[in-house]
N, CA, C and O atoms as CSV, one atom per row, in Angstrom:
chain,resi,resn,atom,element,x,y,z
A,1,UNK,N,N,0.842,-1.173,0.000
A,1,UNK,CA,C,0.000,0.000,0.000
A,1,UNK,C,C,0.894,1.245,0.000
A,1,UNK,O,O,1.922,1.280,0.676
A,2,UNK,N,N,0.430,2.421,-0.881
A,2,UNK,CA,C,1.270,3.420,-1.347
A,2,UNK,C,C,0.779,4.022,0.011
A,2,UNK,O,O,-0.332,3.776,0.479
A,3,UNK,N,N,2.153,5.219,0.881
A,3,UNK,CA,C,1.064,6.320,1.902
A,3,UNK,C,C,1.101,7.343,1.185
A,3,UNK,O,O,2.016,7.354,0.361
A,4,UNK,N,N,0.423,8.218,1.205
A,4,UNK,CA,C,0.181,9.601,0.418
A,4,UNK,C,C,0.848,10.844,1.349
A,4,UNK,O,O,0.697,10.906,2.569
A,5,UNK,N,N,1.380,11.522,0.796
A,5,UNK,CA,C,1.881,12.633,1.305
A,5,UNK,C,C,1.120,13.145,2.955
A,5,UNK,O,O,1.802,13.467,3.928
A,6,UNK,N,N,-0.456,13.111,2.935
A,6,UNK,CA,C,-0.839,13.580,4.099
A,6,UNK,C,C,-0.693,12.624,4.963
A,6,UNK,O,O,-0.289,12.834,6.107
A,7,UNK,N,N,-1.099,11.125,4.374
A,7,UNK,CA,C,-1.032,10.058,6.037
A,7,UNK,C,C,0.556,10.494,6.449
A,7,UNK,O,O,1.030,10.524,7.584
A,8,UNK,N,N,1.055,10.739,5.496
A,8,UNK,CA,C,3.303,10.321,6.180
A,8,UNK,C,C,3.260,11.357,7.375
A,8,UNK,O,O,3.440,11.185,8.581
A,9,UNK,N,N,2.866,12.849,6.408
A,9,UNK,CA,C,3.072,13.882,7.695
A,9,UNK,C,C,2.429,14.028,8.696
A,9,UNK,O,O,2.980,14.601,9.636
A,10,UNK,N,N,1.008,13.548,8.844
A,10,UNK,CA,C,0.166,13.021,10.216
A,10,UNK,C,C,0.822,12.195,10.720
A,10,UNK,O,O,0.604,12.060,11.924
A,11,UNK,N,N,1.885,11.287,10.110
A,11,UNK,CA,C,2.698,10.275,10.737
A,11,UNK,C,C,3.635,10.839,11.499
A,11,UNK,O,O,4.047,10.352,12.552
A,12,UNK,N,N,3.989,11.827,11.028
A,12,UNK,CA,C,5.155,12.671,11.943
A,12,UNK,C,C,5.240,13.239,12.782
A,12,UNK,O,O,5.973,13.203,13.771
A,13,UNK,N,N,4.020,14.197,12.272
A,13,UNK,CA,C,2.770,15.113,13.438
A,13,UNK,C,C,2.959,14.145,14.560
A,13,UNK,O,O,3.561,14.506,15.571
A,14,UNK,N,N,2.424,12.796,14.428
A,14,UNK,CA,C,1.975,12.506,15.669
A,14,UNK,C,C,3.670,11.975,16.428
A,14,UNK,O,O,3.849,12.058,17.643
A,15,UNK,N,N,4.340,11.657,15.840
A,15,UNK,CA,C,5.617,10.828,16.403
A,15,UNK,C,C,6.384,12.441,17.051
A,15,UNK,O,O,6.612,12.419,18.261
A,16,UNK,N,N,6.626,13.292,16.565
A,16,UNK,CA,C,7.535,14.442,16.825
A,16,UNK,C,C,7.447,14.723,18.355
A,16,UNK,O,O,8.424,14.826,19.098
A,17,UNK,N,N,5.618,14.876,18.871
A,17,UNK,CA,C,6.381,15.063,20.571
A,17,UNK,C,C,6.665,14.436,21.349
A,17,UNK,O,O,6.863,14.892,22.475
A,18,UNK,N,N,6.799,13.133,21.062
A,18,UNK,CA,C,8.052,12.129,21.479
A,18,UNK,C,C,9.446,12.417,21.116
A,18,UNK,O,O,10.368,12.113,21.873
A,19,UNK,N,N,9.584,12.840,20.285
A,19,UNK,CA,C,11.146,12.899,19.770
A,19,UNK,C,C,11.673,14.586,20.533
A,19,UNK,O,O,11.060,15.413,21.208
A,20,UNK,N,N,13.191,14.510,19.965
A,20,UNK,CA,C,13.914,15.397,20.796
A,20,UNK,C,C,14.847,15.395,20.031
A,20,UNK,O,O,15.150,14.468,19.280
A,21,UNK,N,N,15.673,16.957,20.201
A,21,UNK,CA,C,16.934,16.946,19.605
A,21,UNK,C,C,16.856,16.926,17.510
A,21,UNK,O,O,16.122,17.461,16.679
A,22,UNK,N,N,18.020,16.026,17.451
A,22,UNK,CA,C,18.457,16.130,16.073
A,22,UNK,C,C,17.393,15.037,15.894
A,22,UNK,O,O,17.249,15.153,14.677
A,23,UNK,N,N,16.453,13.948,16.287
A,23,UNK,CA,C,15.576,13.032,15.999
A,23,UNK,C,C,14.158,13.863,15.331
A,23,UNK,O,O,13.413,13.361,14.490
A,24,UNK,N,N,13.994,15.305,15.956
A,24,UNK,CA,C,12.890,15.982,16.119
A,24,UNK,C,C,13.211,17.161,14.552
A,24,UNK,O,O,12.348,17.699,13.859
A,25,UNK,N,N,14.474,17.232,14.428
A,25,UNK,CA,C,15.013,18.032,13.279
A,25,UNK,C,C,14.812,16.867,11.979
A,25,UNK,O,O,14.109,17.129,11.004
A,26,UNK,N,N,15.332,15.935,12.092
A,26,UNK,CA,C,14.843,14.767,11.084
A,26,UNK,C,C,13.286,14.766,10.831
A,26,UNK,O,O,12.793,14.992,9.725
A,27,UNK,N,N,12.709,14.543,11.741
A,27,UNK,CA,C,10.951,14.678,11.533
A,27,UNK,C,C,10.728,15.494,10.718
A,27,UNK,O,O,10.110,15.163,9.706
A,28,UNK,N,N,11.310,17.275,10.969
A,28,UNK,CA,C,10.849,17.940,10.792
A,28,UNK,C,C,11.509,18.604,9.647
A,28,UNK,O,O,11.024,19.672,9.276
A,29,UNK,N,N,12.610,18.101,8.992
A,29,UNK,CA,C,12.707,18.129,7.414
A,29,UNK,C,C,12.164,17.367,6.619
A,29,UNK,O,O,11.924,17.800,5.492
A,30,UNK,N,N,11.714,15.643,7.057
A,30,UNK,CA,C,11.225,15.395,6.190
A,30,UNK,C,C,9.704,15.402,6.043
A,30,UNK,O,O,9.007,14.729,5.284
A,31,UNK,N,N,9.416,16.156,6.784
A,31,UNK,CA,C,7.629,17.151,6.791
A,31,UNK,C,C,7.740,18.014,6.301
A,31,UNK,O,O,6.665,18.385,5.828
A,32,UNK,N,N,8.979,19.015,5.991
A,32,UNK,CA,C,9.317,20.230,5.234
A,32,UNK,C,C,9.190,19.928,4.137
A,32,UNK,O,O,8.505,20.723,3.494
A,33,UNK,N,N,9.726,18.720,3.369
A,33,UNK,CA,C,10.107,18.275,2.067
A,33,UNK,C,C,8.705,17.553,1.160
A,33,UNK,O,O,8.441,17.698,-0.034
A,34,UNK,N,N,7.774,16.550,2.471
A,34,UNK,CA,C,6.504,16.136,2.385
A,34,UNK,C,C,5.671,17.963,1.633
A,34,UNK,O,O,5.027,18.198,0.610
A,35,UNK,N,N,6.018,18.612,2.477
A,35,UNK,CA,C,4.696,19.945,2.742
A,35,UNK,C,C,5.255,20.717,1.212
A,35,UNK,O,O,4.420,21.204,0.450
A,36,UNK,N,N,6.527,20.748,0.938
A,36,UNK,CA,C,6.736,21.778,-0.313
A,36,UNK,C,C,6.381,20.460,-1.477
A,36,UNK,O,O,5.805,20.939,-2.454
A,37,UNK,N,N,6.537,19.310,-1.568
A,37,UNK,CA,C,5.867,18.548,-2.860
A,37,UNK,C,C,4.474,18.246,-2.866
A,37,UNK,O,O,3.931,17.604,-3.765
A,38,UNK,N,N,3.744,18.828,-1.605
A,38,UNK,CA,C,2.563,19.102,-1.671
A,38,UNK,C,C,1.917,20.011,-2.409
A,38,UNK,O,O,1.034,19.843,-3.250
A,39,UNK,N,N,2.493,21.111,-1.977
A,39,UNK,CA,C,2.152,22.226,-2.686
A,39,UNK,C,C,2.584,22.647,-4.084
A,39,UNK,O,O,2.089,23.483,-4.840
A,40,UNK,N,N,3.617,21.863,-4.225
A,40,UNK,CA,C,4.000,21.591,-6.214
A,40,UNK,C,C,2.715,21.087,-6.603
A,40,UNK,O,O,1.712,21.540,-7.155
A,41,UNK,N,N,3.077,20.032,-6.142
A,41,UNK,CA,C,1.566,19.033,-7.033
A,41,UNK,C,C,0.312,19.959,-6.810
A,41,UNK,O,O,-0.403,20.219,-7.778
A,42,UNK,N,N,0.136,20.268,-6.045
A,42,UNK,CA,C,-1.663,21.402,-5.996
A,42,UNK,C,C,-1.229,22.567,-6.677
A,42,UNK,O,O,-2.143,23.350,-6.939
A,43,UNK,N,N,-0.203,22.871,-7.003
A,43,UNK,CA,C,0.218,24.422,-8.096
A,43,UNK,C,C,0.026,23.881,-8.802
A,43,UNK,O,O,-0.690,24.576,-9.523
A,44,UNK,N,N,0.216,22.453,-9.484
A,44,UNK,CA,C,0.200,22.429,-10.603
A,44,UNK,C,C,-0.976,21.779,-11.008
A,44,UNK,O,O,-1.039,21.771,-12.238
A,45,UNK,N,N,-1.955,21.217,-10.459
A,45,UNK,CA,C,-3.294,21.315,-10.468
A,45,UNK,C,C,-4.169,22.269,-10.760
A,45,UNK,O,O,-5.019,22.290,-11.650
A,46,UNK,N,N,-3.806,23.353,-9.648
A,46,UNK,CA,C,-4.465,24.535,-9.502
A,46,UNK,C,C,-4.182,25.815,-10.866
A,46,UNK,O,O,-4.861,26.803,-11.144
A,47,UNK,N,N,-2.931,25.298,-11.492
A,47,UNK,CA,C,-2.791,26.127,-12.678
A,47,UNK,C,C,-3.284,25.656,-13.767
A,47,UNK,O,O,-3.263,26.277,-14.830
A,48,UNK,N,N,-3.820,24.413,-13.601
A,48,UNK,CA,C,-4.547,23.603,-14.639
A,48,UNK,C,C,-5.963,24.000,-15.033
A,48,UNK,O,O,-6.584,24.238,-16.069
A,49,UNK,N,N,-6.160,23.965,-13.852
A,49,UNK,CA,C,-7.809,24.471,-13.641
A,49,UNK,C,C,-7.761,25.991,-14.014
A,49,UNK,O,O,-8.312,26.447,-15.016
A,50,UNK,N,N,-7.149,26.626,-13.236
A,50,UNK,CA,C,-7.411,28.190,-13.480
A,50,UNK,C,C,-6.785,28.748,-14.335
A,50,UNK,O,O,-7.152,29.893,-14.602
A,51,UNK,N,N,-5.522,28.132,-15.150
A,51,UNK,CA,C,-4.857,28.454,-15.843
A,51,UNK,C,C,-5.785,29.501,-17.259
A,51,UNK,O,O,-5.617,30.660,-17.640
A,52,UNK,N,N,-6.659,28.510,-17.657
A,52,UNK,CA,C,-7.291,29.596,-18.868
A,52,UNK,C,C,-7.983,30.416,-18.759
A,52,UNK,O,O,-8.723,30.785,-19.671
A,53,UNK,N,N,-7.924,31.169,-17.099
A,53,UNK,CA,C,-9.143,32.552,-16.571
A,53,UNK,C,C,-8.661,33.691,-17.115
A,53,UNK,O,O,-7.444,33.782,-16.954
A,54,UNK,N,N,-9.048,34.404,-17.576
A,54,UNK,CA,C,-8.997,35.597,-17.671
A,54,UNK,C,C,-7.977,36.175,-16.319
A,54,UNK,O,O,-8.027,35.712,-15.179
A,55,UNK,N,N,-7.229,37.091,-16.699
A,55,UNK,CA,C,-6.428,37.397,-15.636
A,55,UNK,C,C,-7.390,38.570,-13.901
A,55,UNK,O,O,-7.034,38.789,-12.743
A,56,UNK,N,N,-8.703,38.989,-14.794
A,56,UNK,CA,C,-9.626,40.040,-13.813
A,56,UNK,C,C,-10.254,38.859,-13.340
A,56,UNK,O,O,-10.277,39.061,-12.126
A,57,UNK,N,N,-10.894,37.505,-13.582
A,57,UNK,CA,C,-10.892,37.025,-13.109
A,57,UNK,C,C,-10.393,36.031,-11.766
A,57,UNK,O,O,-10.953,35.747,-10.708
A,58,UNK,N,N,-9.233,35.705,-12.283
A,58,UNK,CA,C,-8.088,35.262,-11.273
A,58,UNK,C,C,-8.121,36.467,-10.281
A,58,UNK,O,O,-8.498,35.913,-9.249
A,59,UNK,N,N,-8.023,37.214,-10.112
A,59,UNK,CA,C,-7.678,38.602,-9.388
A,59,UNK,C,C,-9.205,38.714,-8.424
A,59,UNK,O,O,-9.280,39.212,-7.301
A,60,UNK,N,N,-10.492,38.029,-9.317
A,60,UNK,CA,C,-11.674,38.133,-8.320
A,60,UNK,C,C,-11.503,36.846,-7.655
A,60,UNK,O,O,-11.575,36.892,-6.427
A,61,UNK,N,N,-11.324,35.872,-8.112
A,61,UNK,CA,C,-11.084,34.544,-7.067
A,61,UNK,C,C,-9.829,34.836,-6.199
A,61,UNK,O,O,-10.296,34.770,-5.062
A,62,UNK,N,N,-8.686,35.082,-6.090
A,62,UNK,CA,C,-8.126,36.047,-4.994
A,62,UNK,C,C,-8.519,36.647,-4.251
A,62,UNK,O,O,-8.082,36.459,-3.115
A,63,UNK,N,N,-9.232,37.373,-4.394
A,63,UNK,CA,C,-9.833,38.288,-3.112
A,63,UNK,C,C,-10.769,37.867,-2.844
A,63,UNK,O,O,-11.046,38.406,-1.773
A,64,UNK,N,N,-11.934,36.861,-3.234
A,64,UNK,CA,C,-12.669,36.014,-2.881
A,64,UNK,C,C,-11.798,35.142,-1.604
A,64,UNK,O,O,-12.146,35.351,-0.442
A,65,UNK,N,N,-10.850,34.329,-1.847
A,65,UNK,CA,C,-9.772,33.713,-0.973
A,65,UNK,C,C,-8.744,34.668,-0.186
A,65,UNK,O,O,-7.615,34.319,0.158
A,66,UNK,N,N,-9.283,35.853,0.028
A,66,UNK,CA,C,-8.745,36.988,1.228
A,66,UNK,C,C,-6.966,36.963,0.750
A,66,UNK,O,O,-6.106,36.970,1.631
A,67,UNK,N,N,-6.730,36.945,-0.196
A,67,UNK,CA,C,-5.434,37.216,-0.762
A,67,UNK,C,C,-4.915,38.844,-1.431
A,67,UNK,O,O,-5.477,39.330,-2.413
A,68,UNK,N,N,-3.830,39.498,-0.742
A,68,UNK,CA,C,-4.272,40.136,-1.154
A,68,UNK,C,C,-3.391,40.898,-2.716
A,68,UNK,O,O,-2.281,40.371,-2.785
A,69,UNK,N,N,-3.558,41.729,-3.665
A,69,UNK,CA,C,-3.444,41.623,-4.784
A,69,UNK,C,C,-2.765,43.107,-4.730
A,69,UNK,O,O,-3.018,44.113,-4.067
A,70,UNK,N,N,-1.504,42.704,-6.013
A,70,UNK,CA,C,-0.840,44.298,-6.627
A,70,UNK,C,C,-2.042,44.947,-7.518
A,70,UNK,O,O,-3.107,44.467,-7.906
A,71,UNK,N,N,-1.499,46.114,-7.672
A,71,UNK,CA,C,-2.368,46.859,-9.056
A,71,UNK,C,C,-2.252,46.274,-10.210
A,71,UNK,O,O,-3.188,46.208,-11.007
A,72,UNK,N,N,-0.949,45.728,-10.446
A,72,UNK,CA,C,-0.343,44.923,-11.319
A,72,UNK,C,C,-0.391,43.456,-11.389
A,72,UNK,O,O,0.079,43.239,-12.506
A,73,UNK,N,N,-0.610,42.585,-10.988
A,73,UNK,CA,C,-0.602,41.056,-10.670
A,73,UNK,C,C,-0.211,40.295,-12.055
A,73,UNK,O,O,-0.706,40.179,-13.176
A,74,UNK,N,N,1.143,39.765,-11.249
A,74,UNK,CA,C,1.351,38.511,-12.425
A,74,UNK,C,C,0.498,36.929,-12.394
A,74,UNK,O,O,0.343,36.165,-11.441
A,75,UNK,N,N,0.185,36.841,-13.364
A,75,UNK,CA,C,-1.096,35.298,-13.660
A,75,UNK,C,C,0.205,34.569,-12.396
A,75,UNK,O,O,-0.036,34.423,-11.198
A,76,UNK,N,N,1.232,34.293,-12.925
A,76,UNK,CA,C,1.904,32.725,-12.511
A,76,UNK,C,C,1.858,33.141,-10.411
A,76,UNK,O,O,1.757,32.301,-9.517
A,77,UNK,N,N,1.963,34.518,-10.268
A,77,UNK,CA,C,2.251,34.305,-8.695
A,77,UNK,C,C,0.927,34.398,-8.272
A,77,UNK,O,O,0.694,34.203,-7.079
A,78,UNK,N,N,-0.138,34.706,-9.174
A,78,UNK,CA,C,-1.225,34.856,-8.220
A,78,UNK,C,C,-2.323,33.308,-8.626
A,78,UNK,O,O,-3.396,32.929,-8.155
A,79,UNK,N,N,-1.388,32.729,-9.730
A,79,UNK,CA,C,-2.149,30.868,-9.235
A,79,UNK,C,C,-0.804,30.568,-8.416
A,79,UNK,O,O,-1.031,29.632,-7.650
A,80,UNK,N,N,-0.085,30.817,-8.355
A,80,UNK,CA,C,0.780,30.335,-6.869
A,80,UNK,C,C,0.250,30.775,-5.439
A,80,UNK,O,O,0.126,30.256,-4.330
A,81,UNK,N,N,0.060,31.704,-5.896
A,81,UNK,CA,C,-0.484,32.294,-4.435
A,81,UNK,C,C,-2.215,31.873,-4.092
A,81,UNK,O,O,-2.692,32.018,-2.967
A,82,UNK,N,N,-2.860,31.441,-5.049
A,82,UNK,CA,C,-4.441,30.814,-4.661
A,82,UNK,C,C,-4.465,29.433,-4.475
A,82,UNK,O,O,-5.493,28.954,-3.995
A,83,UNK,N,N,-3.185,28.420,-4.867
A,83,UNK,CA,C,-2.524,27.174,-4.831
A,83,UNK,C,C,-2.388,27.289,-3.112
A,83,UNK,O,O,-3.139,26.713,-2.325
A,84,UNK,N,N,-1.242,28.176,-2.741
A,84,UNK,CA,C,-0.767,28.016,-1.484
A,84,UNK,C,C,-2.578,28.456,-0.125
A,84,UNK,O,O,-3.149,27.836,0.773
A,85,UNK,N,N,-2.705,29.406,-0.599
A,85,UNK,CA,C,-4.262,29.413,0.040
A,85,UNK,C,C,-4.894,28.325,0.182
A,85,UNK,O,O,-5.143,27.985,1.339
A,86,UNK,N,N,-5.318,27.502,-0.882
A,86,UNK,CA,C,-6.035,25.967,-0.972
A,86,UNK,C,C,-4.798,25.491,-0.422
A,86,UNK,O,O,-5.354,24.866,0.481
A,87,UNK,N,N,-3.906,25.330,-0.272
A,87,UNK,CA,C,-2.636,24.268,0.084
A,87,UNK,C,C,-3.322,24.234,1.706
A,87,UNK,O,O,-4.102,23.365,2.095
A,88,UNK,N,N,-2.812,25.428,2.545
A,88,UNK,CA,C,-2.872,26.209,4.165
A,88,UNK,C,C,-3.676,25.640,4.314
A,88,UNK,O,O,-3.342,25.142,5.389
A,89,UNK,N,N,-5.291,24.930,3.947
A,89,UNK,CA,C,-6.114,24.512,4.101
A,89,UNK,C,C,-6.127,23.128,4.556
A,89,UNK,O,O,-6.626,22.638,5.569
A,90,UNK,N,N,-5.569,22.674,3.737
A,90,UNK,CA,C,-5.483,20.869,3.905
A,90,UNK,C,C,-4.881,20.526,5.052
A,90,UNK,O,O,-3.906,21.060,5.580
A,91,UNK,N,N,-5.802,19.182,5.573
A,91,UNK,CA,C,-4.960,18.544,6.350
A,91,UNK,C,C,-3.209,18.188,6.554
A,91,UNK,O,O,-2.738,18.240,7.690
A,92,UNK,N,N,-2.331,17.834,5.369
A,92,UNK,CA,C,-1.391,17.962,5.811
A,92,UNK,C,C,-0.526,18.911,6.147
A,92,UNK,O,O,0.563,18.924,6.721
A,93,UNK,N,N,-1.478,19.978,5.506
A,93,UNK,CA,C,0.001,21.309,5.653
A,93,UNK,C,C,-0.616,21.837,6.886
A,93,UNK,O,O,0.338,22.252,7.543
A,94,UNK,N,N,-1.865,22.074,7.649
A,94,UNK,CA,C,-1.957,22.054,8.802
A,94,UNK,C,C,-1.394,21.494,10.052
A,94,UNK,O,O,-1.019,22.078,11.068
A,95,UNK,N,N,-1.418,20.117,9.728
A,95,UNK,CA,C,-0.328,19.132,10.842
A,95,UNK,C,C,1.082,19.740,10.185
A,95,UNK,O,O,1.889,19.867,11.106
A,96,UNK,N,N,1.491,20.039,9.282
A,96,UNK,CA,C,2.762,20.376,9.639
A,96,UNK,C,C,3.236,21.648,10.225
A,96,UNK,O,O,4.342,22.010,10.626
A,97,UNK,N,N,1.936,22.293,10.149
A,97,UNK,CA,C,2.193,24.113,10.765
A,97,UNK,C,C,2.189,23.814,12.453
A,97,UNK,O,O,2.897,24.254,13.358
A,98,UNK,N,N,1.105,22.901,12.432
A,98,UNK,CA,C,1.174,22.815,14.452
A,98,UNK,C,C,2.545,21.945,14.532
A,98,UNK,O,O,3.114,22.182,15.597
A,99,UNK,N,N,3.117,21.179,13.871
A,99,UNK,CA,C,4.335,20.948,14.321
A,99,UNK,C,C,5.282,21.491,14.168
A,99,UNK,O,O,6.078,21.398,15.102
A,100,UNK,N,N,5.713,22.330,12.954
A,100,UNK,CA,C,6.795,23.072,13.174
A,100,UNK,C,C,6.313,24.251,14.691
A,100,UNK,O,O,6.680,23.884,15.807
A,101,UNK,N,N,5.821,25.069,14.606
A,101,UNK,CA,C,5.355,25.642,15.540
A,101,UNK,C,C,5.337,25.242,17.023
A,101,UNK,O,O,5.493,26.096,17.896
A,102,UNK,N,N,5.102,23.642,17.372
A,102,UNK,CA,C,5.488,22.693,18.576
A,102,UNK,C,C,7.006,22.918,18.807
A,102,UNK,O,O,7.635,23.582,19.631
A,103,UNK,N,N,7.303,22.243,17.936
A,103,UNK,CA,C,9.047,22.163,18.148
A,103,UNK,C,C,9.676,23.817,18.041
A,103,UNK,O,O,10.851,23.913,18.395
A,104,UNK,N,N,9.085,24.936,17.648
A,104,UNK,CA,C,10.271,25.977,18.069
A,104,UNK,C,C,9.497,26.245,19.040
A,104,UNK,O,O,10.131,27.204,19.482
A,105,UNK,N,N,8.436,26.128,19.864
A,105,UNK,CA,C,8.272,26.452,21.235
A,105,UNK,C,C,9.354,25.726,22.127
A,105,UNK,O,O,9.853,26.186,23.154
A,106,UNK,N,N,9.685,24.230,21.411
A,106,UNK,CA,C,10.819,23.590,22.166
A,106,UNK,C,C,12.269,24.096,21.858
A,106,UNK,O,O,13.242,23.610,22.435
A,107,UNK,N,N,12.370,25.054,20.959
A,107,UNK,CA,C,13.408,25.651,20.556
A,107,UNK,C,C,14.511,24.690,19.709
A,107,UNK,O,O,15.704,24.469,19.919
A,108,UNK,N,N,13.627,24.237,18.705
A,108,UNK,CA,C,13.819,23.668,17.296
A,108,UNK,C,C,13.221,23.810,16.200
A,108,UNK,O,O,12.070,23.429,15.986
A,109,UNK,N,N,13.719,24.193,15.660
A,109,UNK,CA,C,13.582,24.724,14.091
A,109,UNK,C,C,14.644,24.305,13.085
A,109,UNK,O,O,15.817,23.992,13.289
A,110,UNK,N,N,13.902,24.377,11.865
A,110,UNK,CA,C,15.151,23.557,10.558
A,110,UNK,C,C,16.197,25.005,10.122
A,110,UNK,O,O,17.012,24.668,9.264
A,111,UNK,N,N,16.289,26.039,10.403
A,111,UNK,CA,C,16.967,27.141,9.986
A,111,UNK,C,C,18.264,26.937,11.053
A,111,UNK,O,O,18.171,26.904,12.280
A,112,UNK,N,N,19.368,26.822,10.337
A,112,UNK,CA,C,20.591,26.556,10.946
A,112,UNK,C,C,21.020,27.965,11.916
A,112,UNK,O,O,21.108,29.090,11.423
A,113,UNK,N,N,21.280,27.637,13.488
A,113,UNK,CA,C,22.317,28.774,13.750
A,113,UNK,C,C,23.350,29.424,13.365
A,113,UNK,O,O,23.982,28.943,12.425
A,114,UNK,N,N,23.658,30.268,13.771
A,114,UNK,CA,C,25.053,31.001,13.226
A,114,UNK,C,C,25.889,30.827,13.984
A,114,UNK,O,O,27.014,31.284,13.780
């Protein structure tokens, strides 16, 4: 049986506040890496679908989705940016926001010190 991107990172979600240290930094890159090929694959969905809107259109489904918009708006960042909106939504990129967010309350995070 294949797991899909969301069961793995609910998998992690749930294992991480057990873990500690460099065990808890492992979790939490490979939930980083889970959460950004998430959001590839739904960009590139999401440019599928919306790809042939009219660009005043795209710009009303944006602000429909509380995004907010240049005077100017380029098509490609603003289906990136209505991608990542629908992304924030889903179950997995949620479990991965309460966990990154867990672990730097524990004072771990994937951004290297200096």
């Amino acid at each position: 049986m294949t797991m899909t991107t969301t069961q793995r990172i609910l998998d992690l979600a749930a294992a991480a506040p057990a873990s500690h240290g460099e065990d808890l930094v492992l979790l939490l890159g490979e939930a980083n890496e889970l959460y950004q090929q998430g959001l590839q694959a739904l960009h590139r969905e999401v440019a599928e679908r919306l790809g042939g809107l009219a660009t005043a259109d795209l710009m009303s489904a944006a602000e429909k989705a509380g995004m907010p918009c240049d005077a100017s708006p380029d098509r490609d960042e603003a289906i990136l940016l209505l991608a990542l909106v629908e992304w924030e939504m889903t179950p997995a990129a949620m479990a991965f926001m309460e966990m990154a967010q867990a672990a730097a309350r524990r004072g771990v995070c994937l951004i290297p010190e200096d």
